[in-house]
C-alpha positions, 0 to 999 in steps of 0.5 A: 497543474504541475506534479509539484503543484497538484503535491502542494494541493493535495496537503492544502487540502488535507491541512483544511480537513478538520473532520469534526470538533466534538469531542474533541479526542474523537477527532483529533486522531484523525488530523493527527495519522493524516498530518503525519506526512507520508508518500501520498502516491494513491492521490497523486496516482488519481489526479495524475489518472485524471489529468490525462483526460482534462485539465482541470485538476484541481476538482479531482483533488477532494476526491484523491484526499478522501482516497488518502484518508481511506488509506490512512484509517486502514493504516491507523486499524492494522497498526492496532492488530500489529501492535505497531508502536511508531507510523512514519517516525511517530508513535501510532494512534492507539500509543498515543491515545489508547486502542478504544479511540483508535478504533472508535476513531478509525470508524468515524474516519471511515464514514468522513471517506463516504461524505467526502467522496459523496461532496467531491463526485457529484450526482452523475457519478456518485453511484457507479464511484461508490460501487466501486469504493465499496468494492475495492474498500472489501477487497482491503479487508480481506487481504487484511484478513489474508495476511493475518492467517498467514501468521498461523501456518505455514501452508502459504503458496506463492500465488496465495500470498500474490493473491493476498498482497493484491487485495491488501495493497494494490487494489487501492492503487488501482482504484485511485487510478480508476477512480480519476480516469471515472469522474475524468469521464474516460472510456471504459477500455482506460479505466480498466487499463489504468487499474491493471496497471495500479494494481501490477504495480502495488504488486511490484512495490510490496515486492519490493518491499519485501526484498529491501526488508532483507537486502535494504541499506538501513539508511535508504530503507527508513527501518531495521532490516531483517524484521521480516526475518526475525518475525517470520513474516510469510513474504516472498522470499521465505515463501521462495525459500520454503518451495526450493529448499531440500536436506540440510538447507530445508533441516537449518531454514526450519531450525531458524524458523523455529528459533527463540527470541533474542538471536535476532542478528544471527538469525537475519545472518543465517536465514539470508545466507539461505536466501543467497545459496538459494538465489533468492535474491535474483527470483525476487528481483526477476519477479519485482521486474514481471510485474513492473514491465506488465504495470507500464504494458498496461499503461502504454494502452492509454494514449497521453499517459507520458506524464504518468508514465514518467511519474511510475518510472520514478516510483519503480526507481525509487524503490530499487 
């Protein structure tokens, strides 16, 4: 199968998916946030994982949309903690619905991922699969916790907040990965392989996230920039900021940190003049690339990885 086609596949699938009928408002958030769209790169990552072992791709694709729907019931709860109105352009489901079905909705979301993995593996792999969702499901929620933390200090150091972004975000990208070298039948050398380089690069990408959110172009970007600056979000850049700044530049980064609601342009204006006296900007990038050059390092451990590694090359360019 082509790129392309395991795409088309993938949304098939996902457009099958009826989750349950009854009640009807339980279940209709759930093909609703799964609906809506979105990069699915953790199913694309797991099948393209898979197809370096065996051709038949198409048995891989119910367990890459479990991966999806795990992926989304995460979104769907951490948009109730954010108070997110909008996901992907359209309002989340708490606004849609109200917060008790988002969060009774979400939990039965996260019981179709257990059955759905459980019909798609099959006997002979069903527990090591499980053990290794539940596993990577925790890491998930303790970097939701991480990052929830973070909120309420100001004592968050690069590694912890590294450490935080490879639980939260990139530890289902290596999972997706892992997952399809698994039930491909790979050997344990490749699985591994393949999970650093899912993980590096989940890094690389929040990363990069992270540096758009301030030097993005609004158009390219899909929302405002600077709202990591306006919230006063622990990322990157202000953690970098936080470490290297001394005197006045210390003494005006703290006033603009400390700065009431309402300023926002002159505090995005002000708070990124700092990054760029700081060089911020290069530090960011030279990290972005550590973690994107150690992704494809791991990647080159696995023989007929071509497709894959083209298909990563895209994602970094993507992003930049």
């Amino acid at each position: 199968m082509t790129l392309e086609e395991i795409s088309k596949a993938i949304d098939h699938e996902i457009a099958g998916q009826t989750f349950g009928d009854r009640p009807k408002s339980l279940y209709e958030p759930i093909r609703y946030i799964m609906r809506l769209g979105g990069k699915r790169i953790r199913p694309l990552l797991a099948c393209l994982s898979y197809s370096i072992y065996r051709s038949d791709v198409e048995k891989m694709i119910p367990a890459a949309v479990a991966v999806e729907a795990f992926h989304n019931f995460t979104l769907m709860h951490d948009d109730i903690m954010d108070d997110a109105p909008l996901r992907r352009g359209k309002p989340t489901v708490h606004e849609k619905w109200n917060v008790s079905t988002a969060i009774l909705s979400g939990d039965v979301m996260l019981v179709k991922v257990y059955e759905m993995l459980l019909a798609a593996v099959g006997d002979q792999r069903c527990q090591e699969a499980l053990r290794l969702f539940n596993r990577t499901a925790i890491e998930v929620c303790e970097g939701q916790q991480l990052d929830m933390e973070f909120e309420k200090t100001d004592r968050v150091t690069e590694d912890g907040y590294v450490e935080m972004i490879r639980l939260k975000t990139a530890a289902l990208i290596g999972f997706s990965l892992e997952l399809g070298a698994m039930l491909a039948g790979a050997p344990e050398r490749d699985r591994v392989a393949l999970n650093r380089f899912g993980v590096n690069m989940g890094i690389g990408f929040q990363l990069m996230d992270d540096f758009l959110d301030v030097y993005g172009d609004n158009n390219k970007f899909g929302k405002q920039v600077g709202g990591d600056i306006v919230s006063n979000k622990k990322t990157f850049l202000l953690i970098k900021a936080q470490q290297l700044s001394k005197g006045k530049t210390k003494t005006e980064l703290s006033k603009w940190l400390k700065a009431k609601p309402g300023a926002r342009q002159k505090k995005v204006k002000g708070v990124t003049e700092i990054y760029n006296h700081l060089g911020i900007a290069d530090l960011t990038r030279q990290k972005i690339q550590s973690y994107f050059d150690a992704s494809l390092a791991d990647l080159s451990e696995v023989k007929g990885s071509k497709v894959l590694v083209e298909f990563a090359r895209t994602l970094m360019d993507r992003q930049r």
